[in-house]
N, C-alpha and C positions, 0 to 999 in steps of 0.2 A: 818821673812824675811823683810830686805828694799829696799825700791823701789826708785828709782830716780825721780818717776814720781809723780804729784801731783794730787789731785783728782778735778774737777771743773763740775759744774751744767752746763748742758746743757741741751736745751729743745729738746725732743726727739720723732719721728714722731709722737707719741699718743697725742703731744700737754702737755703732764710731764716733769718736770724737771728731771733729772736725774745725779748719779755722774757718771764722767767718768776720767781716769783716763789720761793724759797731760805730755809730756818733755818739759821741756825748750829749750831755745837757744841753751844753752849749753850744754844738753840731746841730743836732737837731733843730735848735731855735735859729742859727742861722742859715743851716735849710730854706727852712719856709720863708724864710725872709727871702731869701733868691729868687725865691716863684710869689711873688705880689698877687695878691689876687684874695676875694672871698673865704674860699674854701683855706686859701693858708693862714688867714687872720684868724678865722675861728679854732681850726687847730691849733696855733701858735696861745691863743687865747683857751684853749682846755686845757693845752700841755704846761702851760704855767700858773693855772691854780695855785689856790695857798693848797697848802698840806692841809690845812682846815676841811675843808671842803670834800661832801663825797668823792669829785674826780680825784679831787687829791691824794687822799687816804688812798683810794683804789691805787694809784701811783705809786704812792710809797709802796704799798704791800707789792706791788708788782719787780719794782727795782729789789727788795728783801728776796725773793725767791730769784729772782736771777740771780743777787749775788751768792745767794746761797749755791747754786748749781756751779759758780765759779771754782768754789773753796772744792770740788771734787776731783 
């Protein structure tokens, strides 16, 4: 079977690394797209604000500290 998703270490309550399995940008957006419906339009429609935009910024800064927790 493949997956769309990638697998990445994160550290996980016991203080372990662990793989867990990750969409992309573009994962994600095609997610929602699979389940049609209200609720995934409006997520679909936060999840791609500009970067301008409170949600946005909040985004950015969000992907920043993930990727930060990667480089460990």
């Amino acid at each position: 079977m493949v997956s769309a998703t990638t697998q990445l270490k994160l550290l996980a309550p016991d203080g372990k690394k662990r793989l867990a399995d990750m969409l992309d940008y573009v994962g994600i957006i095609a997610l929602g797209k699979e389940f049609p419906g209200k609720k995934a339009n409006r997520f679909i429609d936060w999840f791609t604000f500009s970067d301008e935009s409170i949600d946005g910024k909040s985004k950015t800064k969000a992907y920043a500290l993930f990727e930060s927790n990667l480089i460990d």
